[in-house]
Structure formats: structure tokens, C-alpha cells
DSSP file (Angstrom, degrees, kcal/mol; ACC not computed):
  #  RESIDUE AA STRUCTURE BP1 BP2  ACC     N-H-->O    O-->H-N    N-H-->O    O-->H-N    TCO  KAPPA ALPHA  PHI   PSI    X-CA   Y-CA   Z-CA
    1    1 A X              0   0    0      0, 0.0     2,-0.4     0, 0.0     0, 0.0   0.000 360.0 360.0 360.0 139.1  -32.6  -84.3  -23.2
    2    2 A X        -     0   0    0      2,-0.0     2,-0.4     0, 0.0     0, 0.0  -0.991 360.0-158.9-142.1 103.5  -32.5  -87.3  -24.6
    3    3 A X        -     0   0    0     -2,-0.4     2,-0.5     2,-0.0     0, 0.0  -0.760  21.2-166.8-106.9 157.5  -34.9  -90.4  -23.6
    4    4 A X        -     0   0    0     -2,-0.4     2,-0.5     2,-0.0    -2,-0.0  -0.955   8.4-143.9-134.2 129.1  -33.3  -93.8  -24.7
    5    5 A X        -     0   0    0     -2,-0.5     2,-0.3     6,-0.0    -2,-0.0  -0.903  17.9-175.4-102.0 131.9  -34.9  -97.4  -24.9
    6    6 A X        -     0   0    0     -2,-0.5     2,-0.3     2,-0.0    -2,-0.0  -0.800  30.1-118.5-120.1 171.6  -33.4 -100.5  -24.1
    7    7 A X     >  -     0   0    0     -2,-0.3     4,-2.2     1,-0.1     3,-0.5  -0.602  43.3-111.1 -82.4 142.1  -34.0 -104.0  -24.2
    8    8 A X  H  > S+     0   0    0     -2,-0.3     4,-0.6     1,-0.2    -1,-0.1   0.357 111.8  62.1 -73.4  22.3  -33.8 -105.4  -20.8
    9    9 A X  H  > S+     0   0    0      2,-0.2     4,-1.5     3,-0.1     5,-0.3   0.866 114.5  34.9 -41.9 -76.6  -30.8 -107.3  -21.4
   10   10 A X  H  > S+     0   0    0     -3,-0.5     4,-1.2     1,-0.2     5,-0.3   0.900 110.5  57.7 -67.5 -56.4  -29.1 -104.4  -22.0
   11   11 A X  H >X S+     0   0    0     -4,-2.2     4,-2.7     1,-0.3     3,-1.4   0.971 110.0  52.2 -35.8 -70.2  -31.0 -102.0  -19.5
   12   12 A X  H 3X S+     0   0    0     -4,-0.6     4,-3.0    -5,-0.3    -1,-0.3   0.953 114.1  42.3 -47.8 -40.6  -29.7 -104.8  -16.6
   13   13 A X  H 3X S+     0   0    0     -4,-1.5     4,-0.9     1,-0.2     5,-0.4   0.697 111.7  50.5 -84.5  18.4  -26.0 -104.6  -17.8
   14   14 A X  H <X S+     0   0    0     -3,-1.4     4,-1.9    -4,-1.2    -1,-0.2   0.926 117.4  41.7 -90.7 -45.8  -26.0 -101.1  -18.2
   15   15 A X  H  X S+     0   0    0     -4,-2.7     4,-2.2    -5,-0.3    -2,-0.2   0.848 115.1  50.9 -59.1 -51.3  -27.5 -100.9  -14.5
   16   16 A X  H  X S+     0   0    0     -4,-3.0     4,-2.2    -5,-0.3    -2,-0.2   0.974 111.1  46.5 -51.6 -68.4  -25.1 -103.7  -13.3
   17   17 A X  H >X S+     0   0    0     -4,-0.9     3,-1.9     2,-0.3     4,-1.0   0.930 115.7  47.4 -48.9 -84.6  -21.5 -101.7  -15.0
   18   18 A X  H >X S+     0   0    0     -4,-1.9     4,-1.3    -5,-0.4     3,-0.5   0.749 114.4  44.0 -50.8 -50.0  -22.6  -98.1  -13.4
   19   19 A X  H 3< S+     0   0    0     -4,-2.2    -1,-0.3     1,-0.2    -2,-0.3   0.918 116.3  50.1 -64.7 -31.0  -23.4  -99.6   -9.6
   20   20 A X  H << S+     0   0    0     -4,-2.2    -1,-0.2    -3,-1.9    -2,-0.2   0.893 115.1  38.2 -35.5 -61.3  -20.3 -101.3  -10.3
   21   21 A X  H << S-     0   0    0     -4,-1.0    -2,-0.2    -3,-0.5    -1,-0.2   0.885 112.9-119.0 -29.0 -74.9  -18.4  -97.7  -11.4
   22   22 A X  S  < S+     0   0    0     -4,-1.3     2,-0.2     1,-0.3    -3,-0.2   0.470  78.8 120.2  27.6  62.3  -20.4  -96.2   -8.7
   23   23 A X        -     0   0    0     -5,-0.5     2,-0.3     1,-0.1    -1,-0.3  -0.487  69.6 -98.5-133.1 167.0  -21.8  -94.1  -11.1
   24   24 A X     >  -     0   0    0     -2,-0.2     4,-1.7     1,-0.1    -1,-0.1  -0.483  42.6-109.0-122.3 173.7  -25.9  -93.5  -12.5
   25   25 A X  H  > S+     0   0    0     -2,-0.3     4,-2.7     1,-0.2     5,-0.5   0.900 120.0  55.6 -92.9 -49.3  -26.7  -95.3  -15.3
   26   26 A X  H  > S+     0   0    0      2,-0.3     4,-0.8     1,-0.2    -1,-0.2   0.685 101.8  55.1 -72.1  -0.8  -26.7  -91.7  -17.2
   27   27 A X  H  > S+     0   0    0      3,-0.1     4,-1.7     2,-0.1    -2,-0.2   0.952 115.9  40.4 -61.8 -58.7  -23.3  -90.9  -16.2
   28   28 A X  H  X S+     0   0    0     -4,-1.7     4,-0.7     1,-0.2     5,-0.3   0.714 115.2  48.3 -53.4 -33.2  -22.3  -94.4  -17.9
   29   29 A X  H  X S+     0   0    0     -4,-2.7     4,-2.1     2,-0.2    -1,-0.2   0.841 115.8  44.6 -96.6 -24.0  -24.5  -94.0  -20.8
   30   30 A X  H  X S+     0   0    0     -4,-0.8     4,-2.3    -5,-0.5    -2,-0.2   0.904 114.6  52.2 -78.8 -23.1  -23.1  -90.1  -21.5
   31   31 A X  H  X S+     0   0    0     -4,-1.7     4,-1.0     2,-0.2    -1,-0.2   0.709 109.5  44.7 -92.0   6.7  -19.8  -91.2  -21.0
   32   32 A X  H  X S+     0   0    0     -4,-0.7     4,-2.8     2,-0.1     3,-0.3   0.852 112.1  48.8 -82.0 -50.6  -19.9  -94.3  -23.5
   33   33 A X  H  X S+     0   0    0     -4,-2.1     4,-1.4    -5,-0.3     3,-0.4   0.828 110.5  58.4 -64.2 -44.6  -21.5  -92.4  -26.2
   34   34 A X  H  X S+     0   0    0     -4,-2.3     4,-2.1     1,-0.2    -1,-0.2   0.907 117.4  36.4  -0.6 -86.0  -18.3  -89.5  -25.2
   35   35 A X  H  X S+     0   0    0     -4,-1.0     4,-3.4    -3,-0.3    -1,-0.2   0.812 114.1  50.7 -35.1 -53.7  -15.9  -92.3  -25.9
   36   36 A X  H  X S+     0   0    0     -4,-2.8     4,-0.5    -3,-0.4    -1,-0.3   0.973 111.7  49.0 -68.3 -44.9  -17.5  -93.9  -28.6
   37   37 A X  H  X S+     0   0    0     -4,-1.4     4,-1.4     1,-0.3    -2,-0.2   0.590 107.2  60.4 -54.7 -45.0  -17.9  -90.4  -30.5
   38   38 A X  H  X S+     0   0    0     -4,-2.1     4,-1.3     2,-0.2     3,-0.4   0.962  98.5  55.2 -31.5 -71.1  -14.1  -89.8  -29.8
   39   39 A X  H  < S+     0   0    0     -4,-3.4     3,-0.4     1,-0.2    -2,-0.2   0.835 105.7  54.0 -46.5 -33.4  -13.3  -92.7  -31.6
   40   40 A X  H  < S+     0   0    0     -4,-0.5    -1,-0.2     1,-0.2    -2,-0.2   0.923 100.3  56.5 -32.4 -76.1  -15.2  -91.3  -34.6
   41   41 A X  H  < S+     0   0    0     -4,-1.4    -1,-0.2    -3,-0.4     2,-0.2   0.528  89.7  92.3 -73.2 -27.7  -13.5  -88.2  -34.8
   42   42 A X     <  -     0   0    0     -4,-1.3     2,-0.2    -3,-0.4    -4,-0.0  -0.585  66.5-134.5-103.6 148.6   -9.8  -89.7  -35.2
   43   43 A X        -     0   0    0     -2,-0.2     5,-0.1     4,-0.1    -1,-0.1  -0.510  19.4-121.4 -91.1 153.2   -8.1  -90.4  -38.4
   44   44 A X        -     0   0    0     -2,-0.2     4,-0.4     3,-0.1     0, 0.0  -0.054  33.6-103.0 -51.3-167.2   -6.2  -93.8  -39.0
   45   45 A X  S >> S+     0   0    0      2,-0.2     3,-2.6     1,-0.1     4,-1.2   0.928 126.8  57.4 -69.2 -81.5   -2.3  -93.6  -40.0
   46   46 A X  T 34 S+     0   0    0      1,-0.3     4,-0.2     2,-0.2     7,-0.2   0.570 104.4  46.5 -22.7 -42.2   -3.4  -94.3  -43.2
   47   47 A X  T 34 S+     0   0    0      2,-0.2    -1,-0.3     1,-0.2     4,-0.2   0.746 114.5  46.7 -90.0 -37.0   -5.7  -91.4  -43.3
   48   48 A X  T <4 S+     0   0    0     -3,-2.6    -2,-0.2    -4,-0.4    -1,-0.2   0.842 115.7  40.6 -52.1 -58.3   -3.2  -89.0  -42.1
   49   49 A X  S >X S+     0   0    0     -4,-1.2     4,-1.7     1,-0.1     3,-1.4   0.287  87.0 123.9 -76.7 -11.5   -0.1  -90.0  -44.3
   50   50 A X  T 34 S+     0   0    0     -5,-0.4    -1,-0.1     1,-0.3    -3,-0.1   0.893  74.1  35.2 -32.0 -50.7   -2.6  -90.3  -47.1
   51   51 A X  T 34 S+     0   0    0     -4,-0.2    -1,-0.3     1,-0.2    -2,-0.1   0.810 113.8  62.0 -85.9 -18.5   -1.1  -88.1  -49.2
   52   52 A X  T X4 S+     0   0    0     -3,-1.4     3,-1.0     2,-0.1     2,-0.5   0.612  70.1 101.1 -32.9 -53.5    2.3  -88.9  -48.3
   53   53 A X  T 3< S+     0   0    0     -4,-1.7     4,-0.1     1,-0.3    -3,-0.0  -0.465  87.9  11.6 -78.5 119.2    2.6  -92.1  -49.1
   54   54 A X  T >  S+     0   0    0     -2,-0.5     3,-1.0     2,-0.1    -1,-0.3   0.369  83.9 117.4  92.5  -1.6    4.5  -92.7  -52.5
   55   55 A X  T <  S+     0   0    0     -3,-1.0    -2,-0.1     1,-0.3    -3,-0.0   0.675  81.1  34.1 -72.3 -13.5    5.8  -89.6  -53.1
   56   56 A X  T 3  S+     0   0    0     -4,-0.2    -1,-0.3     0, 0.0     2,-0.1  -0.601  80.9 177.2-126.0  68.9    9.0  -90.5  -52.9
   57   57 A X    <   -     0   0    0     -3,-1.0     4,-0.0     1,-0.2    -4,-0.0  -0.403  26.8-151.9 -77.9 156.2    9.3  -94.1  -54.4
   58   58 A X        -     0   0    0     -2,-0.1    -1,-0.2     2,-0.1     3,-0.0   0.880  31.8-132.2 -77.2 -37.6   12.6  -95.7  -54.7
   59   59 A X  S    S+     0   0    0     -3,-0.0     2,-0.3     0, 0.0    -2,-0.1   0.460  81.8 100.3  67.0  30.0   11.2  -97.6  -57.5
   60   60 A X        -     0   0    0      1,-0.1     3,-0.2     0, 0.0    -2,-0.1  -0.668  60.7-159.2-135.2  93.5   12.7 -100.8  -56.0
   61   61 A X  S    S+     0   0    0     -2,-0.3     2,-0.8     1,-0.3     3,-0.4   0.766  85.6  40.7  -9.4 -64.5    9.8 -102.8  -54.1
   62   62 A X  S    S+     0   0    0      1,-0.2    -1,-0.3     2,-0.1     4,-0.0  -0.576  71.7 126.3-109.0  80.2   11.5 -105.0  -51.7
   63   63 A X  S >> S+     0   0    0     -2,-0.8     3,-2.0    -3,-0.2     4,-0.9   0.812  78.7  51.6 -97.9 -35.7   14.1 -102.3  -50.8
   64   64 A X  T 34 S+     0   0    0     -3,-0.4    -1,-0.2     1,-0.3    -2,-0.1   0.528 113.1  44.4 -80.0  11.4   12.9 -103.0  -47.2
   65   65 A X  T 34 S+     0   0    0      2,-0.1    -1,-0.3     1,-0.0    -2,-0.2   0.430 115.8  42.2-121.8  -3.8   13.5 -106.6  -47.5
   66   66 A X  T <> S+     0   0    0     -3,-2.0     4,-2.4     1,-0.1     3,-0.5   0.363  74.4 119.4-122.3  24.1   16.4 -106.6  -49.0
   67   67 A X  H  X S+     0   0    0     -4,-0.9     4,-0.6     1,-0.3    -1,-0.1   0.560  70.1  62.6 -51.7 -34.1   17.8 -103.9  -46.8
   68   68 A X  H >> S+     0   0    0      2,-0.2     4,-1.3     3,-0.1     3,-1.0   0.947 110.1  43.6 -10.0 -80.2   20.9 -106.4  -45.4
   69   69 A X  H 3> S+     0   0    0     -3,-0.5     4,-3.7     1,-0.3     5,-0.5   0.887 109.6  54.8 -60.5 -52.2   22.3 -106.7  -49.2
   70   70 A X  H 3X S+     0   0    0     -4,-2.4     4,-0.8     1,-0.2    -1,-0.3   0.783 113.3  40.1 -64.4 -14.3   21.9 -103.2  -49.9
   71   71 A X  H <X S+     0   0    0     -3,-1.0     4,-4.1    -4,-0.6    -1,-0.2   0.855 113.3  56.2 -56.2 -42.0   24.0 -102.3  -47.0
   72   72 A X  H  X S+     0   0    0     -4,-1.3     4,-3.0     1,-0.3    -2,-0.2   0.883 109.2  43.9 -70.7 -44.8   26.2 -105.0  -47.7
   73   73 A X  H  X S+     0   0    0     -4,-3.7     4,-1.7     2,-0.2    -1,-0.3   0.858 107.3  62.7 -64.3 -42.9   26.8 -103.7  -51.3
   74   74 A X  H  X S+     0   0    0     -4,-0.8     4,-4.2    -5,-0.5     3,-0.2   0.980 108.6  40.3 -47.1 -60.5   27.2 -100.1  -50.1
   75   75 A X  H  < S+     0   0    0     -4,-4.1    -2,-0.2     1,-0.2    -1,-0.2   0.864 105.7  60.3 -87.6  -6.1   30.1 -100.9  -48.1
   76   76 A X  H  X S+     0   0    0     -4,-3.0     4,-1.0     2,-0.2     3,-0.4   0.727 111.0  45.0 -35.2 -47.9   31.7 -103.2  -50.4
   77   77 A X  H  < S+     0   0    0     -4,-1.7    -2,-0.2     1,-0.2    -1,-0.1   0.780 110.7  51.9 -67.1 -33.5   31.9 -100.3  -53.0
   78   78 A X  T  < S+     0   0    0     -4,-4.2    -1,-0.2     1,-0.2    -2,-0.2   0.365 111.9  45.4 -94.8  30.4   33.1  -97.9  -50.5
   79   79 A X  T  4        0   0    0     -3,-0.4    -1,-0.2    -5,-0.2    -2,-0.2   0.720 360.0 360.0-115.5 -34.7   36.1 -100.5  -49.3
   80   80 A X     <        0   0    0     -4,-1.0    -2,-0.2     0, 0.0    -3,-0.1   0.679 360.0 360.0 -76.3 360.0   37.0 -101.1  -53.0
């Protein structure tokens, strides 16, 4: 058990949201900190792909910006 102080700012909207819900103010307060805790726990893309990323470089920077031309060039060669 877990007793929690708020400022009464907070305490009113906290009061307001669950009668809103129709929910007790500790239903709402276990299911934010749930939620918030969730968020915690998951890794970005970034964080995931970490090790991924670069492993195969083209060595050509703007391959994805110039991605048009290089098509364009492909099938030029394979028409001549």
C-alpha cells in the first residue's frame, strides 16, 4: 500500500477525471502509473534496429534521394 500526497490542484482534477470515468480516484491513479510504466518499458525504433543500422552501407549517401536517377540509369544500361 502506497499513500500518495497531492497538491489540491491536482487532488481536484484527479477527483474530477475518475467521477468523470466513473471510476475511484485509486482506480485512476493505479491505472495512470500502469500506463505511464508501460511506456517505460518500450524501446524506440532506434533502440531496436540499433545494431542494424549501417551494416550494410551502400557507401553512397543520397542513394535515397537520388533513387529516380538510379533507376533511370539502370534501365538505360539494360536497353543499351
Amino acid at each position: 500500500m502506497i499513500t500518495l500526497r497531492l497538491n489540491p490542484t491536482l487532488e481536484k482534477t484527479v477527483q474530477k477525471t475518475a467521477d468523470a470515468f466513473g471510476i475511484s480516484k485509486s482506480e485512476l491513479v493505479r491505472e495512470s502509473i500502469l500506463k505511464y510504466l508501460e511506456t517505460l518499458k518500450k524501446p524506440s525504433a532506434w533502440e531496436l534496429g540499433a545494431d542494424l543500422f549501417g551494416q550494410h552501407s551502400s557507401l553512397d549517401g543520397n542513394r535515397s534521394k537520388n533513387r529516380k536517377d538510379l533507376i533511370r540509369q539502370k534501365i538505360q544500361k539494360r536497353s543499351s
